[in-house]
N, C-alpha and C positions, 0 to 999 in steps of 0.2 A: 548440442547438435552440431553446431560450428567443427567443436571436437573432434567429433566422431568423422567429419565431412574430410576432414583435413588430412586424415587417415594415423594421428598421432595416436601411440601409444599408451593408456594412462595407468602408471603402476600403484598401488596403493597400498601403505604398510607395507614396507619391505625395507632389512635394513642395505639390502645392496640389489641388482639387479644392473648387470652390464648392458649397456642401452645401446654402445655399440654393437655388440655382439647379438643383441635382438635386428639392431639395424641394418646388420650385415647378410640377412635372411631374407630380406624384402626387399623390391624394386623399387620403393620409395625412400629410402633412408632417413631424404629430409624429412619426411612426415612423422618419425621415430620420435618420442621422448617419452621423460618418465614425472608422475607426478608422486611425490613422495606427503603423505599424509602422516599424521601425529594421532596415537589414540590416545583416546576416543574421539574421533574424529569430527564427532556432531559437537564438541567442544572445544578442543584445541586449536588454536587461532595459523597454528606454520604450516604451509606447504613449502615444503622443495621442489622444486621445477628441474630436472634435472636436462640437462642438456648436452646432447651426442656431439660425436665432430662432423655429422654430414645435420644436424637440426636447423631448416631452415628460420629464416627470420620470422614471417610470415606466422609458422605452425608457435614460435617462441612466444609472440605476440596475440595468438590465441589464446594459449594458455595460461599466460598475465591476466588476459581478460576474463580469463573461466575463476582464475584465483580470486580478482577482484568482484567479480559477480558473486561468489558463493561467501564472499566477507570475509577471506584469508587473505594472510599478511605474505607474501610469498616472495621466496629468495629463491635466486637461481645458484643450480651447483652443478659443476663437472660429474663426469663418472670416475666415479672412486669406490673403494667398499667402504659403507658406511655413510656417502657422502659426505656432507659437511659437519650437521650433528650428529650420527651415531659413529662416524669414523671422530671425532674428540671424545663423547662418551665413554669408547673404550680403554682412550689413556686415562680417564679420568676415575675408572672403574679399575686399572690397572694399579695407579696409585693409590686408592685405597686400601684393595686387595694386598698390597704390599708393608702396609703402614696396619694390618692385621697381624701379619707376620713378624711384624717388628714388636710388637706387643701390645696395640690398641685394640681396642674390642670395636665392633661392628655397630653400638649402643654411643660411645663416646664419638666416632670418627659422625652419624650422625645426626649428633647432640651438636657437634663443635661446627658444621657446616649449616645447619638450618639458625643458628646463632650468628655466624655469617652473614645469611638473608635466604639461603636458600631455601623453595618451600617444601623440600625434602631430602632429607642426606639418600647418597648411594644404595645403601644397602637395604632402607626401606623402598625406595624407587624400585629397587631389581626386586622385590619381594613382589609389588605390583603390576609390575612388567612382567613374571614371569621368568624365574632362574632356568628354566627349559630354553627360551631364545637364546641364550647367552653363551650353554653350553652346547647346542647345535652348530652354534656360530664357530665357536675354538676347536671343536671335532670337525668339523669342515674344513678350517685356516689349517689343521694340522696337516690331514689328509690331502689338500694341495699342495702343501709343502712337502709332502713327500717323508713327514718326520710323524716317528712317535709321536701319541697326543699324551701330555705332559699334565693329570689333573689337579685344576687348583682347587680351593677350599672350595667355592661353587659349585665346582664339578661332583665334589664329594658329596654335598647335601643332594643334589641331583639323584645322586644312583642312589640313594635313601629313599627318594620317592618326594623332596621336599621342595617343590617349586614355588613357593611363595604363597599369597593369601588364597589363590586355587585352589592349593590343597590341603590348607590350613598351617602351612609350617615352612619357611624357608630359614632366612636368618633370623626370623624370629619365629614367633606358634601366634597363633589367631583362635579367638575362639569363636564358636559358632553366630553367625550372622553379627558379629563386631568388627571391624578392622583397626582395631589398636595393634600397635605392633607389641607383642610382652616378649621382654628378655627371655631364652628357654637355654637352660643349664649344659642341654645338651650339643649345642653348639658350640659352647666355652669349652666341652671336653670335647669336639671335634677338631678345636682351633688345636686346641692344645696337643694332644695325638699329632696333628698334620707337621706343628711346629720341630714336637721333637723327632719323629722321622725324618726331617731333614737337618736336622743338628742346631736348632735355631734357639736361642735365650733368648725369652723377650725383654724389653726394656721398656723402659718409663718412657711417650709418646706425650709431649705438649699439644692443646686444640691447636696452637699455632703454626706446630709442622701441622696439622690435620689439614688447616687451610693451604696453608703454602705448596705442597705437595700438591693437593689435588687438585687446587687450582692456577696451578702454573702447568702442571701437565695438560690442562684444557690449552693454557696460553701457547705453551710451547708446539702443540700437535694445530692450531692455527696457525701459527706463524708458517708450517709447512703445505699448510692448505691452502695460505695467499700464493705462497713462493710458487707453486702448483700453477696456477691459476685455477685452481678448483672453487673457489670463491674467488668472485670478483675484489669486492672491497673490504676492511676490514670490520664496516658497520654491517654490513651482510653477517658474518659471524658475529656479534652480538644480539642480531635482529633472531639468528636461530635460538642461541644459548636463552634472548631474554622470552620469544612466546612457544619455545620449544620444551625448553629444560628446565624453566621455573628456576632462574637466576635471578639473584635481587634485582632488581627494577630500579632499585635506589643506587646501584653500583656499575649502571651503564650496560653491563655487558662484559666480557673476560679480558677483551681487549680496550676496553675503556678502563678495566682495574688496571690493566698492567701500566697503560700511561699513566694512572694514576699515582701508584706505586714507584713508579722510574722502571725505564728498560733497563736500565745498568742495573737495577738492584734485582730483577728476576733474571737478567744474564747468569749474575755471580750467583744467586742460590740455586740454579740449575746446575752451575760449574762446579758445586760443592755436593748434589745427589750424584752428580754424574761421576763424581772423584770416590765414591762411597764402593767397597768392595763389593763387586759380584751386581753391581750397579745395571741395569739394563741400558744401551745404546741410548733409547729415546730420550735419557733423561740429558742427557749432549744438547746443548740449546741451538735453534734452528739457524741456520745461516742468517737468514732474515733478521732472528734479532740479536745474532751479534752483528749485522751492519749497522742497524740502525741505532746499538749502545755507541759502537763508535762513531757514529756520524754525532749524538747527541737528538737524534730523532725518536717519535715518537711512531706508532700504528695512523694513519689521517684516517 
């Protein structure tokens, strides 16, 4: 009720939603924000609180309290697409998608992450979630950009009709009222098609790139979310990855591995994806942590 009085906005499930841009429509501004829920939402523990540039303290402090009252764990996050967690999920979905290409299969990339800690590699996650969000999201990103939309293997199973355990078949086939993911053949000849249309030879893929790749591109696409100030601290981004995205529990958080690990040692294996032909930008490690390789510092 408090909520509602205060005249804030509250958004639910959404992976983006410009809060200024709602804000910008109304005579209260301050009253504007966004609450970002995790499904299934009667069980997932994160809310994001998301927070405009006119959101006052007051309505900020409501919504702490609405989080705390309904027994979520809740972080505050800037507006960005994606926010905090589904703007890293994407690089983190990017480098898998990538590390398919290269010649791992969808099966192994995760087998080699839930071995990790994770309580579910990428590819079964997006089966769950729904391959439909993902591919409306990059038809969207395209068409703001003003460019061709460019599709990837996702996209491909998409227009087959194959959105994940909904419909019984994404990256994997489901059978009726089971949700085991089972390997289906015809994905392997989807991969395999996509790869050689673009002229691509797969090669032999270690679980170790599997990790490294997918979870430094979480680290690295954080480190631009602090630099942002889109996240305040960098235990805020582990608070998401660890009751959001079902990140080992035992490994802190993305930026609790990378201290863990050394910043100098996931500086240099960015500096060596990023040196890789045909290499995409993001894989360029973020200002932030090459300050703080060279300072000798850690993520506080």
């Amino acid at each position: 009720d408090e909520v509602c009085k205060q005249g804030a906005i509250l958004a639910s499930n959404t992976s983006y939603l410009d809060i200024n841009k709602i804000a910008s429509f109304t005579r209260r501004p301050q009253d504007v924000l966004g609450l970002h829920f995790f499904s299934p939402a009667n069980v997932m523990r994160l809310l994001e609180i998301v927070r405009g540039e006119k959101t006052a303290k007051d309505v900020m402090a409501t919504a702490l309290a609405l989080g705390k009252k309904i027994r979520k764990i809740s972080v505050v996050s800037g507006v960005c697409d994606g926010f905090i967690g589904n703007r890293m999920v994407a690089r983190y979905h990017a480098a898998a998608n990538g590390l398919v290409l290269a010649g791992a299969s969808p099966q192994q990339i995760d087998q080699a992450l839930e071995r990790f800690g994770f309580a579910m590699g990428p590819f079964r996650m997006a089966d769950l979630a729904g391959l439909d969000i993902g591919w409306a999201t990059r038809k969207r990103k395209a068409a703001e950009a003003g460019v061709p939309h460019d599709p990837t293997v996702a996209d491909k199973l998409c227009e087959l009709g194959r959105f994940g355990q909904k419909t019984g078949s994404g990256w994997y086939r489901y059978e009726s009222g089971v949700r085991n993911a089972l390997p289906d053949s015809a994905v392997d000849q989807l991969v395999a098609e996509y790869r050689a249309g673009r002229g691509l030879t797969p090669r032999k893929v270690s679980d170790d790139e599997v990790v490294q790749r997918c979870v430094f591109a979480l680290v690295n696409e954080a480190a631009r979310i602090l630099e942002e100030g889109i996240a305040v601290r960098a235990s805020d981004v582990d608070l998401v990855y660890l009751n959001g995205y079902g990140f080992p529990a035992h490994r802190g958080g993305p930026l609790c591995y990378a201290n863990e690990v050394g910043i100098f040692n996931v500086v240099r294996t960015l500096k060596s994806f990023a040196a890789e032909p045909g290499a995409f930008d993001w894989w360029q490690p973020a200002p932030l942590l090459l300050k703080l390789a060279e300072e000798g510092r850690t993520f506080a």
